[in-house]
C-alpha positions as CSV (number, residue, x, y, z in Angstrom):
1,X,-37.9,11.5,-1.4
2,X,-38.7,9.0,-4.4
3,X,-41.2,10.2,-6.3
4,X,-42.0,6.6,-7.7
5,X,-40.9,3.5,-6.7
6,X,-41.5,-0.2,-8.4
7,X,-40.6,-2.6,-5.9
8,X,-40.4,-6.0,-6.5
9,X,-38.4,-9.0,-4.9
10,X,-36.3,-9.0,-2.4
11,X,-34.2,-10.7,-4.4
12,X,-34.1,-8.1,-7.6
13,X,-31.2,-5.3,-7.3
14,X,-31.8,-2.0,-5.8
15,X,-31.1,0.7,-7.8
16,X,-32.2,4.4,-8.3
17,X,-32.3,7.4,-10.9
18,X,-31.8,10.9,-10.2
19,X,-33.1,13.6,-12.5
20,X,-35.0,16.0,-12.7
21,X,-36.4,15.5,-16.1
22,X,-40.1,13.9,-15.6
23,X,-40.3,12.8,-19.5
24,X,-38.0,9.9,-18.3
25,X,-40.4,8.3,-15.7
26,X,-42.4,6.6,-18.0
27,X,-39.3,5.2,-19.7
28,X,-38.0,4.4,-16.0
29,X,-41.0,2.7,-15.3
30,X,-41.5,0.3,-18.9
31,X,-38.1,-0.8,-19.1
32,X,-36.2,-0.3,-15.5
33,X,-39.1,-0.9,-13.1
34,X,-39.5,-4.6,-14.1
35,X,-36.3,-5.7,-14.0
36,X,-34.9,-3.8,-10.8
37,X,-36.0,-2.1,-7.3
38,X,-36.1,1.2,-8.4
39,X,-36.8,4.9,-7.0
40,X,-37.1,7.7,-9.3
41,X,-35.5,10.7,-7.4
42,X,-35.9,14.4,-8.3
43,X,-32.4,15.5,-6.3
44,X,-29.5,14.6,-5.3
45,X,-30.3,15.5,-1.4
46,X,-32.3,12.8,-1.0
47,X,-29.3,10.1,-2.5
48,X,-28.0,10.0,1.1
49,X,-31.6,9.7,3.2
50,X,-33.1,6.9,0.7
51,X,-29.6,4.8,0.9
52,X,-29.6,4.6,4.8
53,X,-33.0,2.7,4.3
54,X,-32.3,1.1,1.2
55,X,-28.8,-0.7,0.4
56,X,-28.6,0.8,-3.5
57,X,-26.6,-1.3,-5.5
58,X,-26.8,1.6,-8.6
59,X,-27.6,5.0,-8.6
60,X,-27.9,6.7,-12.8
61,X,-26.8,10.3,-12.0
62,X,-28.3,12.9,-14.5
63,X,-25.2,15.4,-14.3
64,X,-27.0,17.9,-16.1
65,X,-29.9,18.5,-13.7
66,X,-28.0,17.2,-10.5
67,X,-26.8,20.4,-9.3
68,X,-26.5,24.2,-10.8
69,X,-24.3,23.1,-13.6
70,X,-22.4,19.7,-15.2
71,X,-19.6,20.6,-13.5
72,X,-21.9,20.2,-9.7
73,X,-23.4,16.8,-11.3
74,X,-19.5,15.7,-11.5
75,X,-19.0,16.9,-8.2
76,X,-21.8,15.0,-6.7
77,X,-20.5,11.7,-8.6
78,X,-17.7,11.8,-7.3
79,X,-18.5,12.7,-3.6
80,X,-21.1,9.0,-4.7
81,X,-17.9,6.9,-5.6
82,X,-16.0,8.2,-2.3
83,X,-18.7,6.9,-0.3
84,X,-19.0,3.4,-1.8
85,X,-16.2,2.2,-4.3
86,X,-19.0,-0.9,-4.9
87,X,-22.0,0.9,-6.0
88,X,-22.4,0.9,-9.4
89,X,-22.2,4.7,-10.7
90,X,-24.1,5.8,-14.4
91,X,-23.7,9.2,-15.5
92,X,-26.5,10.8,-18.1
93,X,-25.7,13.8,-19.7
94,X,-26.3,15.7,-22.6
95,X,-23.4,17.2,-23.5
96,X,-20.9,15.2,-26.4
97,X,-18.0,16.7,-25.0
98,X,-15.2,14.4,-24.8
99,X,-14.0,16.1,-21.8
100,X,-17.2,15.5,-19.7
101,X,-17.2,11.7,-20.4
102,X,-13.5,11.5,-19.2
103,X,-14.1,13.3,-16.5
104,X,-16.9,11.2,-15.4
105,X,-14.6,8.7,-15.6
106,X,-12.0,9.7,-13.7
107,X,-14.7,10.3,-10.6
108,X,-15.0,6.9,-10.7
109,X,-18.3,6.5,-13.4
110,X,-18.9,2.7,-14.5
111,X,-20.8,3.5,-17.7
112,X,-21.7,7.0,-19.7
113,X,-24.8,7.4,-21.8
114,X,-25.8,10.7,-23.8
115,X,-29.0,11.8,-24.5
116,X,-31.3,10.7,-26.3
117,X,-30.9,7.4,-23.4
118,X,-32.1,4.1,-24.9
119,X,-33.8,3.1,-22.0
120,X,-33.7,-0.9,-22.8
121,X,-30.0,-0.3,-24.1
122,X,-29.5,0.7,-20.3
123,X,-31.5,-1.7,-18.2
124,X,-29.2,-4.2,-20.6
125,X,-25.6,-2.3,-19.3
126,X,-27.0,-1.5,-16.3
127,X,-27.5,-5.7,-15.9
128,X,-24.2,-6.6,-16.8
129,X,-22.5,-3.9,-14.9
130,X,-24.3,-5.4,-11.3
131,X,-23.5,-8.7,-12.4
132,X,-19.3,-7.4,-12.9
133,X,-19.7,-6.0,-9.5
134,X,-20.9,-8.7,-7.8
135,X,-18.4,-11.0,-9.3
136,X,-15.8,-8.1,-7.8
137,X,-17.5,-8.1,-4.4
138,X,-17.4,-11.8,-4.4
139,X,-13.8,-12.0,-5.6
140,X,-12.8,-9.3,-2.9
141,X,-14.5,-11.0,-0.2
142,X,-12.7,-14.3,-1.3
143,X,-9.1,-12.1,-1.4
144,X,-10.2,-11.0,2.0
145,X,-10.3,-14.4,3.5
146,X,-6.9,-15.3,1.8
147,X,-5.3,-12.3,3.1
148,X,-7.3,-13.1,7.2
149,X,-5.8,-16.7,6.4
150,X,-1.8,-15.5,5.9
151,X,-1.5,-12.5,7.9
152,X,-0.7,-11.7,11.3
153,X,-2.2,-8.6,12.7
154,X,-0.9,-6.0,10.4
155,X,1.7,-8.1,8.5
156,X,0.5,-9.7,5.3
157,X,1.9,-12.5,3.0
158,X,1.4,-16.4,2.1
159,X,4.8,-17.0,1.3
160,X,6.5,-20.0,2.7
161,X,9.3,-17.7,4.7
162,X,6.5,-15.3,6.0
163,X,4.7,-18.2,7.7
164,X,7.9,-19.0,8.9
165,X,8.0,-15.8,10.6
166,X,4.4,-16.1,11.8
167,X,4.9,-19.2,13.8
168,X,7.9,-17.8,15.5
169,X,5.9,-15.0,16.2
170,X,2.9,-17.0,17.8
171,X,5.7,-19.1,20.0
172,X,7.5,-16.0,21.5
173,X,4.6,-14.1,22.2
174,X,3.6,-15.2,25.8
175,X,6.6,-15.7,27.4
176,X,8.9,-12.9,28.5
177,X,12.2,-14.0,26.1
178,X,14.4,-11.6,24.7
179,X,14.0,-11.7,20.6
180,X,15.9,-10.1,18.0
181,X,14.4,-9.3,14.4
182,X,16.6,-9.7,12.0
183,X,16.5,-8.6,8.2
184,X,17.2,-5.9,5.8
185,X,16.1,-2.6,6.0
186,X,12.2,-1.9,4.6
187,X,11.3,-5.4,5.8
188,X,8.7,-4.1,8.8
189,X,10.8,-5.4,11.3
190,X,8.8,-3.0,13.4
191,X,6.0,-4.8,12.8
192,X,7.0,-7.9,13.7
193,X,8.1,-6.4,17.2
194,X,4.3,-5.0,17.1
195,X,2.7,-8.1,16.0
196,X,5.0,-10.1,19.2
197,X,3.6,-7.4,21.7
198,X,-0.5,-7.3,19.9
199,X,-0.5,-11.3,20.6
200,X,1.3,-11.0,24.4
201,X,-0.1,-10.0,27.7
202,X,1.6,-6.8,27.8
203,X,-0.6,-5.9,25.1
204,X,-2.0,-3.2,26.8
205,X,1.0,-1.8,28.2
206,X,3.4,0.5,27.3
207,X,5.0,-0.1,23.9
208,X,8.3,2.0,23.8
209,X,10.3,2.1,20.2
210,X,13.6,3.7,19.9
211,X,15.2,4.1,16.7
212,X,19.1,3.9,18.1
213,X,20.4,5.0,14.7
214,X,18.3,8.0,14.7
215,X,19.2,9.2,17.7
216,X,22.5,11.7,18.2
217,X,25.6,10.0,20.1
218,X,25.1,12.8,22.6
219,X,21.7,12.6,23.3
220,X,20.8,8.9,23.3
221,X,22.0,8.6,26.9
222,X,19.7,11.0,28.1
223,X,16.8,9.4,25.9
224,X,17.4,5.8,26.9
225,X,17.8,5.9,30.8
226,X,16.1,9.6,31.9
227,X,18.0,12.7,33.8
228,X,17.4,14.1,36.7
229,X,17.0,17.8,37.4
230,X,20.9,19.7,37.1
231,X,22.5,16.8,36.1
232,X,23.6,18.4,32.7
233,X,23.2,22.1,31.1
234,X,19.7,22.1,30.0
235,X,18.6,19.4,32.1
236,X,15.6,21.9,33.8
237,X,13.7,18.8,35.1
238,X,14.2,15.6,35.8
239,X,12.7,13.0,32.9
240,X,12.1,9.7,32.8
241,X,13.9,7.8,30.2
242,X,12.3,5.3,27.5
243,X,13.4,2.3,29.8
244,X,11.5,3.7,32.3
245,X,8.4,4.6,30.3
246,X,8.8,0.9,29.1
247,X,7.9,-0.3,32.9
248,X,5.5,-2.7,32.7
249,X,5.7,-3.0,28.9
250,X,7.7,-3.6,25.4
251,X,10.6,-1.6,25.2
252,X,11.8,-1.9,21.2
253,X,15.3,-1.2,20.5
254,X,15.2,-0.8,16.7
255,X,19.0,-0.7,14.7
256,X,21.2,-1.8,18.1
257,X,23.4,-2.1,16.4
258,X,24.0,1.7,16.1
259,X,24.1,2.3,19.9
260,X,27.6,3.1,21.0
261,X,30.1,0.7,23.1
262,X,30.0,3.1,26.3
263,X,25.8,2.7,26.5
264,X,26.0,-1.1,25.3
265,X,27.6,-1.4,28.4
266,X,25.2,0.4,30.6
267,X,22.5,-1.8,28.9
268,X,24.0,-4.5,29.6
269,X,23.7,-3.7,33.2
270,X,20.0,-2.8,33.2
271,X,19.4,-5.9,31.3
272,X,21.1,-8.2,34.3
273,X,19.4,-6.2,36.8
274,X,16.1,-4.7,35.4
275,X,17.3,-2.0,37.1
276,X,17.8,1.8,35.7
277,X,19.7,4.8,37.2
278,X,19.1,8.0,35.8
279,X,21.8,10.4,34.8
280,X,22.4,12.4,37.1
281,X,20.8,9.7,40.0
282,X,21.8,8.4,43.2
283,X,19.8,4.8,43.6
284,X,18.3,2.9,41.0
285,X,14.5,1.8,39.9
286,X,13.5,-1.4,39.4
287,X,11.6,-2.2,36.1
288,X,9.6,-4.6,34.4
289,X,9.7,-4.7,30.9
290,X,10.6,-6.9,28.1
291,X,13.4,-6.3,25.8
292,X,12.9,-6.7,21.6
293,X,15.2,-5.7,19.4
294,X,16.2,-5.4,15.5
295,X,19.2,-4.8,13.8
296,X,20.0,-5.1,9.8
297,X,23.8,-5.3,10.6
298,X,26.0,-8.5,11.1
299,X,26.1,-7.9,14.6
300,X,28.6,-11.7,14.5
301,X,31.2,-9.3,12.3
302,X,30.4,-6.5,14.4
303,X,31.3,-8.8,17.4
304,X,34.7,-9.1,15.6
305,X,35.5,-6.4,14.9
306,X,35.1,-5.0,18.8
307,X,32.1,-2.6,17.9
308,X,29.6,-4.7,19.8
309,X,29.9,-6.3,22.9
310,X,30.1,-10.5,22.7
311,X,28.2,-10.6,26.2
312,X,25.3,-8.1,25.2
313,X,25.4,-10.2,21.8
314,X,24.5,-13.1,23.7
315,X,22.0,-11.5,26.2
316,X,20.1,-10.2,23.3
317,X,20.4,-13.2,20.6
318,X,17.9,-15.6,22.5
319,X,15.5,-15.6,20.1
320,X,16.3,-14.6,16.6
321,X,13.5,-14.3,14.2
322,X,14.5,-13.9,10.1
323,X,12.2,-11.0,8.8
324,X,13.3,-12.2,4.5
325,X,13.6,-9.7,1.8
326,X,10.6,-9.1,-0.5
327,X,12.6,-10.4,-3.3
328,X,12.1,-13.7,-1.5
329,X,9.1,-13.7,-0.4
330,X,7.6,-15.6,-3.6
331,X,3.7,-15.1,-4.3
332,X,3.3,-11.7,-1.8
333,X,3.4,-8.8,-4.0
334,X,0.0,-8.7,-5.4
335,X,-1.4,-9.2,-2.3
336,X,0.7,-6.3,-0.3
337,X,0.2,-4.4,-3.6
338,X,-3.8,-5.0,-3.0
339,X,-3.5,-4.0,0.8
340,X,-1.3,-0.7,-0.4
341,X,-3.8,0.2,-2.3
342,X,-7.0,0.3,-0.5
343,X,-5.1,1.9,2.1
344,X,-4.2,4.5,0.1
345,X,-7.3,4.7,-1.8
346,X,-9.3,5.5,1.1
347,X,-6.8,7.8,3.4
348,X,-6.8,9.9,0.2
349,X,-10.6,9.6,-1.0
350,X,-10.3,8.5,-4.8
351,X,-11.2,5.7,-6.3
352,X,-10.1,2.5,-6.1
353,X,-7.0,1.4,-8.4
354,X,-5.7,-1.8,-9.6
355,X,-3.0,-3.2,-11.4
356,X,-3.2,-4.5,-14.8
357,X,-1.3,-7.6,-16.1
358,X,1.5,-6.6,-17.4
359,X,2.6,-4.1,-14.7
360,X,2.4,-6.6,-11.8
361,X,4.3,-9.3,-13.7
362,X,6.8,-5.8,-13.9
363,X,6.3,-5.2,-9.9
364,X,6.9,-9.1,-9.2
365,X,10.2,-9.3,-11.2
366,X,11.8,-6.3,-9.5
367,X,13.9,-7.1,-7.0
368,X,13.1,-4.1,-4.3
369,X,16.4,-3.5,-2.7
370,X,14.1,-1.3,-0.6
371,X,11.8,-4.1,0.0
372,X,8.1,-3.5,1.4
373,X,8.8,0.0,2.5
374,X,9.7,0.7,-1.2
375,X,6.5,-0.9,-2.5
376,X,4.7,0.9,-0.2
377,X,6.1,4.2,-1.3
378,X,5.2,3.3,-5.0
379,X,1.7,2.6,-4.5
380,X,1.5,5.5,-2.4
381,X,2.4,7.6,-5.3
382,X,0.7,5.6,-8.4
383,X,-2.5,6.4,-5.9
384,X,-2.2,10.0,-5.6
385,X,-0.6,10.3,-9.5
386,X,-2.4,8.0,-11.9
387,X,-5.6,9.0,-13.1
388,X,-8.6,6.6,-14.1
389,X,-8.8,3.3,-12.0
390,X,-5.8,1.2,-13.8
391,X,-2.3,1.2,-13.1
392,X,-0.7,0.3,-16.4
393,X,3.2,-0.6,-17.6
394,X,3.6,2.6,-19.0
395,X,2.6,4.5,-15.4
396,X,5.4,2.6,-13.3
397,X,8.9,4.3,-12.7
398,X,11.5,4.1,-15.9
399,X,14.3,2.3,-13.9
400,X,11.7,-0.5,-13.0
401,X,10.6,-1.2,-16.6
402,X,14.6,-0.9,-17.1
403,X,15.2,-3.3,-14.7
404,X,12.4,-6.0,-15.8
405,X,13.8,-5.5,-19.8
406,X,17.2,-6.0,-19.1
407,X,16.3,-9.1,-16.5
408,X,17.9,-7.3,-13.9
409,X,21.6,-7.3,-15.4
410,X,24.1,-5.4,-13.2
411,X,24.5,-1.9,-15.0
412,X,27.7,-1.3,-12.8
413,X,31.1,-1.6,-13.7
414,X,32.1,-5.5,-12.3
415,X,35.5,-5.3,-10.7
416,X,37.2,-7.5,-13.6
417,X,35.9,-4.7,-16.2
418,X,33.3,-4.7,-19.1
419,X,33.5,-4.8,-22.5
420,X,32.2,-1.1,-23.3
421,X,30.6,-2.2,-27.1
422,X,29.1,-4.9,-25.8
423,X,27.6,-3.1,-23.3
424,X,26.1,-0.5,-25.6
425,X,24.5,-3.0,-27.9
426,X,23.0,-4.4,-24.6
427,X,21.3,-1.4,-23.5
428,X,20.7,-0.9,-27.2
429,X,18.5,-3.7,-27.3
430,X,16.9,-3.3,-24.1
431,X,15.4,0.3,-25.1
432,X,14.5,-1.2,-28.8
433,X,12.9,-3.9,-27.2
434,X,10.7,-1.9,-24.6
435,X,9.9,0.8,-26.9
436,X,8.6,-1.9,-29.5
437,X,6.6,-3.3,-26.9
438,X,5.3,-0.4,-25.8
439,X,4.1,0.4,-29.4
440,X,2.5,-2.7,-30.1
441,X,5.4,-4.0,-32.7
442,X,5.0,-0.7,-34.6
443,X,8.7,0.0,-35.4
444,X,7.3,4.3,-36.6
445,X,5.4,4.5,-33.1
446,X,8.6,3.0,-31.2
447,X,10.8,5.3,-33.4
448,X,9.2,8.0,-32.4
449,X,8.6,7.2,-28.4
450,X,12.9,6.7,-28.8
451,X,13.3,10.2,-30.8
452,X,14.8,8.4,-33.5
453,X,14.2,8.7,-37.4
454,X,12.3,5.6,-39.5
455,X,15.5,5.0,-41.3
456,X,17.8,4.7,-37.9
457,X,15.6,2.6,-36.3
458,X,15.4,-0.2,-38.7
459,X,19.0,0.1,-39.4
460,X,19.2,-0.3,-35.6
461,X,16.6,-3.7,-35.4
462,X,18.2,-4.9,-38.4
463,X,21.5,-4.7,-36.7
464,X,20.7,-6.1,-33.7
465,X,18.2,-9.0,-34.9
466,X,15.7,-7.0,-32.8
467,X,12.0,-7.5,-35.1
């Protein structure tokens, strides 16, 4: 437990040292002790039992003394950061290994001092470092209410079409109306259907989602409406199907637009009736349940075409909600990006990441033909990939910074031809461009990151106006 404590205000930040070196207490205690709560700890076992009692707001790690080696005192930071991205970590050591100080830094250190420690140096870091948190905290806590203020249980955005999609949402939810989601794919049309059942009175009921494009033609029957015992090979017990699980319920029919003419037709039925007969059955079963479904087809061409039927069409079409493409939904990606990435942060235990600058103006420029599901796959792996706590330009995917350069120009052959030169020079000037801002505006660094010689590389900005 501490083996000194200087307390003062309530008011004064808590904050604690732990070290087994004694010939820093008196250090601790002239320049630390005045300005801050502090307790001067001789282990790291007792980090845990003094910050149940006392909220720490900073905790200087000695790495050295911590545990059996440097490497231990890492260790122990890190297993710090992953309980509390806000605490402010300070790592001590005496060791002017380059290594060690990136280390620390990648286990999610704020600051790192090497002995000799000038003690009045630190209380003067260690100031200014609880004063950037706080200013975090505060700004996070602000973020927080902006994201509580445009979301809608777990879908998140501020964009003029989202709220659009909220509203419709909060009408259709207590009555028992058929609704269709509508919208690419990647555009959580899932959880819309989610967020419709969350904010209804079937919210405790069943919720039943079949993906009808997932499903093979020859199975889906089986899945949809149940079997009884015989009625097919392999059939070895009777089963209830998902329309029957739904009873009482949601039942979600994701991609509809997938689910063959023969079993539109059988829906159809159920859907007049509320009614399901198993395969294999002799009488039917009444159910209650309520019918949402999502499709990212034009079911209308569909309709045309004789894939779909016109009257199912209709019996499902009551209420169509838009779910837009991220590429539309102006204003959103920072804060999905934001959401991503405390997710991820925490389901995988490292420390928190954000983006800088210049790679979310890259991020909000894209135009994410896979739309939130692709952004949520990229943060997923910048999280688990990029080291340190900053997601920088040069860490995103090559066809995205492509994409930004060249301001999304169509790289594909347009039916009325190209003219092949041209093209050359454009894509010429794109890689020039990005390679010279990568470098700073040093034509040898950008010359180098392109694998090109000094002389070709000016020949090639000289030729192309590119400075």
């Amino acid at each position: 437990m501490p083996a000194s404590v200087a307390a003062r205000t309530a008011e004064e930040h808590r904050i604690a040292i732990v070290t087994t070196d004694e010939t820093a207490l008196p250090d601790v205690e002239k320049f630390l002790a005045p300005a801050f709560h502090t307790s001067f700890l001789k282990s790291a076992d007792h980090i845990l039992s003094l910050w149940t009692e006392v909220p720490l707001e900073a905790i200087i790690l000695d790495i050295d003394t911590v545990g059996a080696s440097t490497n231990e005192g890492l260790e122990i930071m890190g297993e710090l950061r992953r309980i509390s991205e806000d605490v402010v970590l300070v790592a001590l050591t005496r060791s002017g290994s380059r290594g060690v100080r990136l280390k620390a830094g990648e286990l999610g250190a704020n600051e790192f001092f090497v002995a000799p420690v000038d003690f009045n140096e630190l209380r003067l870091v260690l100031q200014r470092a609880l004063e950037k948190r706080g200013i975090e905290i505060e700004n996070r806590r602000l973020r927080d209410q902006l994201v509580s203020k445009y979301s809608l249980c777990d879908l998140i955005g501020s964009s003029e079409p989202m709220r659009r999609v909220y509203d419709a949402v909060c009408r259709v939810a207590d009555s028992n109306i058929t609704v269709i989601i509508r919208g690419e794919s990647g555009t959580g049309k899932e959880l819309v259907a989610q967020a419709i059942v969350q904010l209804s009175e079937r919210r405790e009921a069943p919720f039943i989602s079949v993906n009808c494009a997932a499903l093979p033609e020859s199975l889906i029957e089986a899945e949809l409406f149940g079997h009884e015992k015989g009625a097919f090979t392999g059939a070895v017990a009777a089963r209830a199907g998902h329309i029957e699980s739904a009873n009482g319920g949601t039942l979600f029919l994701d991609e509809i637009g997938a689910l063959p003419l023969e079993l539109q037709s059988k829906l159809l039925r159920v859907l007049e009736s509320h009614a399901v007969q198993r395969i294999g059955g002799r009488g039917s079963k009444k159910i209650d349940f309520r019918l949402v479904t999502a499709t990212n087809e034009k079911l209308e061409e569909a309709v045309k075409a004789g894939k779909f039927r016109e009257d199912l069409y209709y019996r499902i079409h009551v209420i169509p909600i838009f779910l837009p493409p991220l590429r539309e939904r102006q204003g959103d990606i920072p804060m999905l990006v934001d959401h991503f990435m405390r997710l991820y942060c925490a389901a995988n235990h490292v420390t928190h990441k954000k983006l800088d600058t210049e790679a979310m103006q890259v991020l909000e420029e894209y135009p994410w033909p896979g739309n939130v599901r692709e952004l949520e796959n990229l943060v997923q792996r910048l999280v688990l990939m990029v080291e340190g706590g900053e997601v920088k330009l040069k860490h995103l995917p090559q066809q995205m910074l492509y994409s930004s350069t060249t301001k999304h120009e169509d790289l594909l052959i347009p039916e009325e031809g190209l003219d092949f030169d041209e093209e050359l020079s454009r894509i010429e000037v794109a890689y020039l461009k990005a390679a010279l801002r990568r470098s700073g505006g040093k034509k040898t660094v950008a010359a180098e990151l392109l694998k090109l010689d000094a002389q070709r590389m000016k020949y090639l900005c000289r030729k192309h106006g590119v400075s």
